[in-house]
C-alpha positions in Angstrom: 76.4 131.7 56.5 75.5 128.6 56.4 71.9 127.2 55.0 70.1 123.9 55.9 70.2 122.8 52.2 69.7 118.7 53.2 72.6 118.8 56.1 75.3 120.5 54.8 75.5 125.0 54.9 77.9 127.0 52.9 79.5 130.5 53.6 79.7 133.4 51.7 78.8 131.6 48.1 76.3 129.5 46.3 77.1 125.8 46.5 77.9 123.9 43.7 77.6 120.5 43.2 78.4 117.9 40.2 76.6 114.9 39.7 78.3 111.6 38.5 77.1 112.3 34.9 79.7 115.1 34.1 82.7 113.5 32.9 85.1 116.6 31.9 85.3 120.5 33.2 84.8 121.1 29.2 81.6 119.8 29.3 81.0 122.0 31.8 81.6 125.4 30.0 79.4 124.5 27.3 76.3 126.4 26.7 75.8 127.0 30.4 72.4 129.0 31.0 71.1 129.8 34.5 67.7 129.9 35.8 66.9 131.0 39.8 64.2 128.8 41.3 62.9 128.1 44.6 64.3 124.9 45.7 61.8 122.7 48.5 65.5 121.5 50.4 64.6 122.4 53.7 61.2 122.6 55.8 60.6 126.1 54.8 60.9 125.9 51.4 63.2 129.3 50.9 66.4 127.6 50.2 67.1 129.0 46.4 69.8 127.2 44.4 70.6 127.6 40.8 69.9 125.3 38.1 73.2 124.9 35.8 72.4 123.3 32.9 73.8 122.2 29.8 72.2 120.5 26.4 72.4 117.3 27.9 70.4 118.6 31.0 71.0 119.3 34.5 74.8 118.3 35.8 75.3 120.7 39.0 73.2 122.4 41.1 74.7 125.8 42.9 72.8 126.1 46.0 72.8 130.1 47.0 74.4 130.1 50.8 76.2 132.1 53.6 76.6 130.2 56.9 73.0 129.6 57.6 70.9 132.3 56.0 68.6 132.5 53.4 65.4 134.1 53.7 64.5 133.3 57.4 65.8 129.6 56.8 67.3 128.5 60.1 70.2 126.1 60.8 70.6 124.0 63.9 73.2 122.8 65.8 73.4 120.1 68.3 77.4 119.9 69.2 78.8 117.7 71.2 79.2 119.3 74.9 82.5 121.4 74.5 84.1 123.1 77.6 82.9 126.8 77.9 84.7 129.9 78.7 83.4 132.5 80.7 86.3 135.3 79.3 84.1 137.7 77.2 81.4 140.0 78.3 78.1 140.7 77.3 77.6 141.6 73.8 76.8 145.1 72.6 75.0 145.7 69.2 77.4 147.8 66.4 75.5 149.8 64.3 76.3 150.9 60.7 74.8 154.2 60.1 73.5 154.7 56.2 73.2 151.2 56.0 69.9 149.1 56.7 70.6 145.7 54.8 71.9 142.4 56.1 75.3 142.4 57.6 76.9 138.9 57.2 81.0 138.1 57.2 82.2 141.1 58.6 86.4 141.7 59.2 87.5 144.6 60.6 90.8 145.9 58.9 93.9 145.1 60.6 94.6 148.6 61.7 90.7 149.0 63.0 89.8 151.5 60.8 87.9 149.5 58.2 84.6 147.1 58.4 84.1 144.9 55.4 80.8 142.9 54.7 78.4 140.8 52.3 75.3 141.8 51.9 72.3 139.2 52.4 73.2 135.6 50.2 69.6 135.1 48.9 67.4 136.4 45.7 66.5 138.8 44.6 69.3 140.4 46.2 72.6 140.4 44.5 75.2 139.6 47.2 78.0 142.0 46.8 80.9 143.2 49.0 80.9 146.5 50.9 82.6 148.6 53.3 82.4 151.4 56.4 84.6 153.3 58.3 85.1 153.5 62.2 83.2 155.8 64.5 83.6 153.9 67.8 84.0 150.6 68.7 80.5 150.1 68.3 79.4 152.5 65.3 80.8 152.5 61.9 79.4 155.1 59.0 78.7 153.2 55.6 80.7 154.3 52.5 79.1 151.8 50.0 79.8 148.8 47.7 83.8 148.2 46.4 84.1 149.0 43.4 86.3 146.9 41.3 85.5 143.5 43.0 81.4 143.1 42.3 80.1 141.2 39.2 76.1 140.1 39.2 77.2 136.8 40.7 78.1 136.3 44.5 80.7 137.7 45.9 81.4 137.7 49.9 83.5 136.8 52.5 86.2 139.7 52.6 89.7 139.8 54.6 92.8 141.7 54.1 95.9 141.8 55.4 98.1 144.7 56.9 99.7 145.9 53.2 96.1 146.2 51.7 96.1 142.8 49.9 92.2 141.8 49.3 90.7 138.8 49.6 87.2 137.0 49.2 84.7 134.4 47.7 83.5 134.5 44.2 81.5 132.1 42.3 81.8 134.0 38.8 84.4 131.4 37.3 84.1 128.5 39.0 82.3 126.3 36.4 85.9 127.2 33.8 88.6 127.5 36.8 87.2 125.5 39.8 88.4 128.5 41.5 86.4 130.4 44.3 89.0 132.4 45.9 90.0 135.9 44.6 93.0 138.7 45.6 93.2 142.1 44.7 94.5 145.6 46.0 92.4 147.9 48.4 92.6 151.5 48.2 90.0 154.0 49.2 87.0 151.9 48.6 88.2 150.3 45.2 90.1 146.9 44.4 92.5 146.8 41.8 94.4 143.6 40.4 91.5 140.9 41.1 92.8 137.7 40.0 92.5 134.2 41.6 94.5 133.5 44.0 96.4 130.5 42.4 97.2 127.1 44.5 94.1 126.7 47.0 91.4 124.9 45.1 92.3 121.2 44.2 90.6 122.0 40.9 88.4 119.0 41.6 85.1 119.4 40.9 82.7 118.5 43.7 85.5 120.4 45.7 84.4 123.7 46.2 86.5 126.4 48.8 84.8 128.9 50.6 85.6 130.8 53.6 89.1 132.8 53.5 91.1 134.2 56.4 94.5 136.1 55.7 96.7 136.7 58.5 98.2 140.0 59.7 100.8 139.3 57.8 99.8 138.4 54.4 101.8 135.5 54.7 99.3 132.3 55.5 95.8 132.0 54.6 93.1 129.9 56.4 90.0 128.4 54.1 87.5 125.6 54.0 88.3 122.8 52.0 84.2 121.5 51.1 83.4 118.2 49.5 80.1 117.5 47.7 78.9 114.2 46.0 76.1 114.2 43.6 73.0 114.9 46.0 72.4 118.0 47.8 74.2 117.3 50.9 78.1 118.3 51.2 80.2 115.4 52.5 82.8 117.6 54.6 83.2 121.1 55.7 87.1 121.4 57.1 89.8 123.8 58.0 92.6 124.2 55.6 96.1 126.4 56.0 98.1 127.4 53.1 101.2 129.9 52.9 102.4 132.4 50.0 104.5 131.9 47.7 106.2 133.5 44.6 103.5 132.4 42.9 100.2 132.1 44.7 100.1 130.3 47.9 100.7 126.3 48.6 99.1 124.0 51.5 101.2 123.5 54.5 101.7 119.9 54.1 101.4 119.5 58.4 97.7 121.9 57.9 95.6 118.3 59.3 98.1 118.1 62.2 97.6 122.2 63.1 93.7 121.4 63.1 93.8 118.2 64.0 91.9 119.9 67.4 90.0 121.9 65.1 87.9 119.9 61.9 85.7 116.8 63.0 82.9 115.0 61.2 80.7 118.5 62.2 80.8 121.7 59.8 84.0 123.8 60.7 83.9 127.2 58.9 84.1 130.7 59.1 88.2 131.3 60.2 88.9 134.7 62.3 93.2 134.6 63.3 94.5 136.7 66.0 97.4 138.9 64.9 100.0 136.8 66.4 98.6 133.5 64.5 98.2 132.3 68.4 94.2 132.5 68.7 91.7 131.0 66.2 88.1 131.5 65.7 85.8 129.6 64.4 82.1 128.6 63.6 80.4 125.1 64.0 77.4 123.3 63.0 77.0 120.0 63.7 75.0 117.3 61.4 72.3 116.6 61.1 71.3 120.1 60.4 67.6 120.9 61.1 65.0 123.6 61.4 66.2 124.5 65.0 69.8 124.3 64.4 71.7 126.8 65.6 75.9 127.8 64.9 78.5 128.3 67.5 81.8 129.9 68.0 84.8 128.5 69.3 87.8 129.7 70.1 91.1 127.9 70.1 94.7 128.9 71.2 98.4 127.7 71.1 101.9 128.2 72.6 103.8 128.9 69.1 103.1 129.1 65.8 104.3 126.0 64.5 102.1 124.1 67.2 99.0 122.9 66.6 95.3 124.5 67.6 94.3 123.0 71.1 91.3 121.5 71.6 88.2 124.9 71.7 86.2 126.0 74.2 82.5 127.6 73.3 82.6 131.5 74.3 79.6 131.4 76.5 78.2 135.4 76.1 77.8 134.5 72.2 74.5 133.2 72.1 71.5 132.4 69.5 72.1 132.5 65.6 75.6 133.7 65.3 78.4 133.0 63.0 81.8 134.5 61.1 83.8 136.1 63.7 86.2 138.8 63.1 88.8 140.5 65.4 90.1 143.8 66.9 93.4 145.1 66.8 93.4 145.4 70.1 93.1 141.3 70.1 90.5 141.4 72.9 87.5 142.4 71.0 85.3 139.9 68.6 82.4 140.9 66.0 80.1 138.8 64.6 76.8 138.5 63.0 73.7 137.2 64.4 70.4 136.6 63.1 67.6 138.4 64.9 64.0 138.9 63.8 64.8 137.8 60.5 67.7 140.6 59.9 71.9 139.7 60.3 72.9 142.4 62.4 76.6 143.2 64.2 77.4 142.3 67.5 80.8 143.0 69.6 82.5 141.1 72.6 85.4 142.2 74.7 87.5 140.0 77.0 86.6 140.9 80.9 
C-alpha cells in the first residue's frame, strides 16, 4: 500500500516522520494531541496525514498509507527493465462473500484455510484487521474483524505462521516505543497475548518498520527497514531478515548479503516467503513516484537457504495497480490486491 506522499509510499500504516527539532523520544510523549487533515502532498490532493503535535508545535507528521492507496491517489512506477517470466497464468478474481470493503495485504494461512486482510488505509475509515474462511480457491466467506488486535489507530499487514503465532503493523505506540511491529496468538477469530515483538525496530526515530512476513516456520521474519528525514519524502524503503530468539527476534547480521539481489535505491516492500524459505515475493516502486506510477511484483528464488535471493524476474500476467502478494500452500498459487475502479479487490495466479 503504498501512497505518492512526495516520492516515498508506505504499507500497511501511517508514516511518521521527525523533523530535526525533536531532540528526545520524551519530548515526544508529551501532551501529544491529534488532528486528521487533508494534506495537498500529491496532485490529487487526497493524501491525509496526521498532524502530531506537541506545545512547542508540530515535530512529526504521520502520513496515513498502505502501498499506494488512499482515496483513488495513484502511485507510479517506472523500474528499470527487469527480465520477465512467463510461469503464471492468467489471473482470476477471488471474491469474499459478506464482505464489500477494500481488500489490501491479504495472507492466506499456512494451512490454506484462513484469508487475513486490512481494510482500506484512508479516513474516515478506521483500518483494522479482518479475516475469512476458504470456500474455493477463489471464494472465501467473511467472518469479521479480530478481535483482540484492533484499537482506533491503524492496524494492518497480518501474517502468521504454522503454530498460530500472529503478526502485524501497528501505529498505536510508536511515538513512546518506536515500535510498529506486534505478535499475538490466533484462535477462532481472536488474538490473545499482543505485545511487540522485541528486537526489529532500531528504536530510531525517523526509522519506522512496516511490512512483516513470518515464515512457515515461525522461525525468521522478513520486514522493511524505512528511513525518513525531516520532509515528507522517505529516504529508503529496504528488505530486512531477522530470526527468533528466546527473547524476541535479532537481525541476521549477513540480511544485506541475502538481499543484496533484492533492495536497490527503488521502494522494496511488501515480503510474501514460500514455505521452504526458497522463493520470495516482493513489491516495487521505483522513484520518482508520480501520478501514473504503478507497483510491480517480483519474484526471486535460491538453491538453499543460507544463499542469497537471485537477481528477480517481473511475473508478466500480474498487471496494472497491484501489490502485497501472498502464497498458497500448494506453493504454486499467488494472491494479491489490485486497484480497479477505485476499489482493492483479490486476485489469484497459478503456475502453468
Amino acid at each position: 500500500m503504498f501512497q505518492p506522499v512526495g516520492q516515498r509510499p508506505d504499507r500497511g500504516l501511517r508514516r511518521i516522520y521527525d523533523s530535526p527539532e525533536t531532540t528526545s523520544n520524551s519530548d515526544k510523549s508529551e501532551n501529544l494531541y491529534y488532528n486528521l487533515n487533508q494534506a495537498p502532498c500529491c496532485t490529487c490532493s487526497k493524501c491525509l496525514y496526521l498532524w502530531v503535535m506537541t506545545k512547542q508545535g508540530i515535530y512529526s507528521i504521520i502520513f496515513i498509507t498502505a502501498i499506494v492507496i488512499l482515496l483513488g491517489c495513484k502511485t507510479a512506477n517506472t523500474p528499470e527493465p527487469l527480465p520477465v517470466t512467463q510461469a503464471f497464468g492468467p489471473p482470476t478474481p477471488v471474491q469474499v462473500t459478506g464482505y464489500s470493503g477494500h481488500i489490501m495485504e491479504p495472507f492466506i494461512s499456512r494451512d490454506g484455510s484462513l484469508l487475513f486482510f486490512n481494510n482500506l488505509n484512508a479516513a474516515p475509515e478506521n483500518t483494522n484487521l479482518h479475516w475469512a474462511t476458504k470456500t474455493n480457491d477463489s471464494m472465501f466467506a467473511y467472518q469479521g474483524e479480530i478481535f483482540g488486535v484492533n484499537t482506533p489507530e491503524l492496524e494492518g499487514v497480518p501474517t502468521m505462521d504454522t503454530m498460530g503465532n500472529f503478526y502485524f503493523v501497528s501505529i498505536r505506540s510508536y511515538t513512546t516505543t518506536l515500535s510498529t511491529i506486534y505478535q499475538g496468538r490466533f484462535n477462532n477469530g481472536v488474538v490473545t497475548d499482543v505485545r511487540i515483538a522485541d528486537g526489529l525496530s532500531l528504536l530510531q526515530p525517523g526509522q519506522l518498520n512496516f511490512d512483516v512476513e513470518i515464515s512457515a516456520d515461525g522461525q525468521t521474519v522478513y520486514f522493511v527497514d524505512g528511513t525518513f528525514g525531516s520532509g515528507p519524502v522517505p529516504l529508503t524503503s529496504d528488505l530486512v531478515m531477522a530470526r527468533k530468539t528466546n527473547t524476541g527476534f535479532e537481525r541476521l547480521p549477513n540480511s544485506a548479503a541475502l538481499m543484496q539481489n533484492i533492495n536497490t535505491d527503488a521502494l522494496e516492500y511488501a515480503a510474501c516467503i514460500s514455505a521452504d524459505q526458497l522463493e520470495f515475493y516482493f513489491t516495487r516502486l521505483s522513484l520518482p513516484v508520480t501520478a501514473s506510477s504503478e507497483p510491480i511484483i517480483l519474484r526471486s528464488s535460491r538453491a538453499h537457504v543460507n544463499e542469497p535471493f537471485g537477481p528477480p524476474v517481473r511475473i508478466a500476467t500480474i498487471t496494472g495497480f497491484v501489490e502485497a502478494t501472498t502464497i498458497a500452500p500448494d506453493q504454486r498459487s499467488l494472491y494479491y490486491h489490485k486497484k480497479e475502479n477505485g476499489q482493492h479487490v483479490l486476485y489469484r495466479v497459478s503456475k502453468r
